[in-house]
C-alpha positions in Angstrom: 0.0 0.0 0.0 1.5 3.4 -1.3 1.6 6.4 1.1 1.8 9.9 0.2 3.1 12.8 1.6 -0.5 14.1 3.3 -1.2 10.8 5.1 2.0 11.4 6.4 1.3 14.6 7.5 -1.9 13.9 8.9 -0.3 11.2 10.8 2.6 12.9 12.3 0.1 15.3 13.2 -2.4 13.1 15.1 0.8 11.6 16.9 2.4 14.5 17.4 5.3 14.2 15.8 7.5 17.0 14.0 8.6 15.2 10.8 11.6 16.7 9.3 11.7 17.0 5.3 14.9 15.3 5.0 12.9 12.3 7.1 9.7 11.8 5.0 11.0 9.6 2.5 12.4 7.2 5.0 9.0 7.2 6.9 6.9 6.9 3.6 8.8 4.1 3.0 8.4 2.4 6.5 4.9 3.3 6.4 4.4 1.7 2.6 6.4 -1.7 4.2 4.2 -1.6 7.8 0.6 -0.9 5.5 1.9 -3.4 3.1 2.4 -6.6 5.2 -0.6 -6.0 7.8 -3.1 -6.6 4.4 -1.0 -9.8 3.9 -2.0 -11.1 7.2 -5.7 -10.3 5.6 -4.6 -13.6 3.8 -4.5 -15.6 6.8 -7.4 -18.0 7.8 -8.7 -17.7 10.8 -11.6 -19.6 10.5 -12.0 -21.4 13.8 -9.6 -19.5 16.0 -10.5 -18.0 19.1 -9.6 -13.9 19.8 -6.9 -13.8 22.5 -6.5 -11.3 24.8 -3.3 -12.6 26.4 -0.8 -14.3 24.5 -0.1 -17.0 27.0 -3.3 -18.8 29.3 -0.8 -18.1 32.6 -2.6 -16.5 35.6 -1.5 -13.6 37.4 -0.6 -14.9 40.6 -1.5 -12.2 43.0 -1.6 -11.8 47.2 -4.5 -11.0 48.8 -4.7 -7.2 49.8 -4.6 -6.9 53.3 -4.4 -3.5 55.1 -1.3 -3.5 57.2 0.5 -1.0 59.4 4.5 -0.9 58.3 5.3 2.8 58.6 4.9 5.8 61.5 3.6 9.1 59.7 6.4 10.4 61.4 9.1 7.9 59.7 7.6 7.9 56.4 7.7 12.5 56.6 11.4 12.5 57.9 13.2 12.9 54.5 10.6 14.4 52.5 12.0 17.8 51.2 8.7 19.6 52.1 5.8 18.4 54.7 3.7 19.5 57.3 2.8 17.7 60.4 0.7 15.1 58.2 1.1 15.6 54.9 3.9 15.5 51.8 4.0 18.6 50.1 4.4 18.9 46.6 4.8 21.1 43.6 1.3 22.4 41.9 1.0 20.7 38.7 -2.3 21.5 37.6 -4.0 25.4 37.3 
């Protein structure tokens, strides 16, 4: 599958991605190869198979959650740069 300059474009754009002009042929390219063999797997029969949504059929083998007490306030404050008497202070990130 041929890809031209404004699907590029449009591309980098939705990703956003500053494309270079010295880099578009490469990625046109790459993007012709990637477009190109995902039809081929169009080709594949499927018939039959079952949609995965793991690769393996392994289990997460997980602990149970259990609410335990493992740290004084005062132990877990003692090398924050900034605190108050309860709290961790941190930097506004958000307006």
């Amino acid at each position: 599958m041929k890809v031209d300059k404004d699907t590029l474009h449009k591309v980098a754009h939705l990703a956003r991605l500053n494309v270079k002009e010295e880099e578009e042929e490469k990625l046109l390219g790459d993007m012709s190869k990637i477009l190109t063999w995902v039809e081929a797997l169009k080709e594949v029969d499927t018939e039959g198979v079952e949609p995965l949504t793991h690769m393996t059929r392994e289990l997460n083998v997980t602990r149970p959650d259990e609410a335990a007490h493992t740290i004084e306030k005062a132990d877990a404050l003692k090398n924050a740069p900034k605190h108050n008497r309860d709290f961790f202070q941190v930097p506004k990130v958000l307006k």
